[in-house]
N, C-alpha and C positions, 0 to 999 in steps of 0.2 A: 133688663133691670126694671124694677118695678116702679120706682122713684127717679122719674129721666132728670127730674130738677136737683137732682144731686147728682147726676153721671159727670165725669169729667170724660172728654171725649179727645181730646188732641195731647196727643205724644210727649211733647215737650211738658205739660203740665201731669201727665202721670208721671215720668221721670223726675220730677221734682215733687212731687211727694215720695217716691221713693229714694230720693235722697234727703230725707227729711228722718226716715225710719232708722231703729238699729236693730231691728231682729226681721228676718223673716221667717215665717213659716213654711214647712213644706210639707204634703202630705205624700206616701207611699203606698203603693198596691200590696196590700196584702193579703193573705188568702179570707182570711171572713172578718174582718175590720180594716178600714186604714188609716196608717202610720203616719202621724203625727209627729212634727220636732221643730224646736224653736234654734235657728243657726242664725250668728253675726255671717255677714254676708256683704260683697262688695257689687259693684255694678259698671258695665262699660256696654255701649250703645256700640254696636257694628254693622254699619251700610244697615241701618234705620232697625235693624234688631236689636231687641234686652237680653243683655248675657248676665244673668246674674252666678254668682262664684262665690264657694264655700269651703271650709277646711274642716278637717278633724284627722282622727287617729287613723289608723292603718287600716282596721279592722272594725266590724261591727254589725247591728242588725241594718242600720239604714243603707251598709255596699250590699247585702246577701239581696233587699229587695229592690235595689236598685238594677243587680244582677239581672234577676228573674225580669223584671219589666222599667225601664228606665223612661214611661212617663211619670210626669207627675204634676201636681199640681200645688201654688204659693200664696200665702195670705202675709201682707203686712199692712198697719196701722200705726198715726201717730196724734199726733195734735188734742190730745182728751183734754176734755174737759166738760166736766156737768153743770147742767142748766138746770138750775129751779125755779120754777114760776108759782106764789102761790097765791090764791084767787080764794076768797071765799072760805076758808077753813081746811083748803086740800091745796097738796101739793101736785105737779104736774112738773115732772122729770124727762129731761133727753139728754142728748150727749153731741159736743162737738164731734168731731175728728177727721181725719184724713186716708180712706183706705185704698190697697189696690190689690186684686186677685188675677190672679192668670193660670195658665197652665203652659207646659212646654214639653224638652223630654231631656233628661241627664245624661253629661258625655264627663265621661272619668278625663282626667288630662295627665299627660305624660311627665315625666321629671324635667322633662326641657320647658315644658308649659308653665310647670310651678310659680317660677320665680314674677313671672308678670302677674302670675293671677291673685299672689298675695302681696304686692305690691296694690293692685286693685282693691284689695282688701282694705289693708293699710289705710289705704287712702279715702275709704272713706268712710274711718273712723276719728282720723285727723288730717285738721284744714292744711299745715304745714307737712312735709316731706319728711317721714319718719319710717329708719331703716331697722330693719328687723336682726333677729339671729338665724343665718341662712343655717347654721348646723344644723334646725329640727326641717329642713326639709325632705329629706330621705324617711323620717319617720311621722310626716305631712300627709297625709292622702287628699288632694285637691280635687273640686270635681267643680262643672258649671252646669245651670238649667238652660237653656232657651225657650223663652221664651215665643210660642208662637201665638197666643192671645191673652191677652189682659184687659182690664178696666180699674176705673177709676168712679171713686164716688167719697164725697163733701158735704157733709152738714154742718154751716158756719152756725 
């Protein structure tokens, strides 16, 4: 990282800006570009690893490239806000915020898996306990990244 004075380095403080977010990003291997998508996403820390967990449809382009190569890699941001400085006749622009990128590798999870992972979800879209309609889980397709490197970087 090119700017160490914005790295956030310890664990606890990147998971709290990732729970600060509500989209992440993920990018896919694709053959001569890669795939890009903005997914709600939940998050659960296991024996000091980031599981992050995603839902959609049954079917789609982002399981076919998942399929073929199940790394990948995740960008989310929160905290904006723009800074104007103006000095002299010009202005001079930056931007708060709060980001953190990693990479991991995608594991599809079973129908037994489901119900915790979107509960995971759930949860951390809302602060109180709020139960879902288990009906659409059979036409749910769940899957998680892990997480094996990430960072953290802050421009207050």
């Amino acid at each position: 990282m090119r700017r160490k004075d914005r790295e956030v380095k310890e664990i606890n403080d990147i998971i709290a800006i990732i729970k600060k977010c509500d989209v992440c990003r993920i990018a896919l291997n694709d053959k001569e570009y890669p795939y890009i998508l903005p997914l709600n996403f939940g998050m659960a820390v296991k024996n000091g690893i980031i599981e992050l967990y995603f839902h959609g449809a049954m079917d789609g382009m982002k399981y076919d490239l998942i399929q073929m190569d199940n790394r990948a890699c995740f960008e989310m941001d929160c905290g904006h806000q723009l800074v104007v400085e103006k000095s002299g006749g010009s202005c001079k622009c930056t931007m708060r915020y709060e980001s953190v990128v990693g990479r991991g590798h995608i594991e599809m999870l079973s129908d037994d898996e489901k119900y915790d992972a979107l509960c995971i979800l759930m949860n951390h879209y809302h602060k109180e306990e709020c139960s879902f309609n288990q009906e659409v889980m059979p036409n749910t397709k769940v899957f998680k990244l892990v997480v094996e490197k990430v960072t953290g970087k802050v421009r207050k």
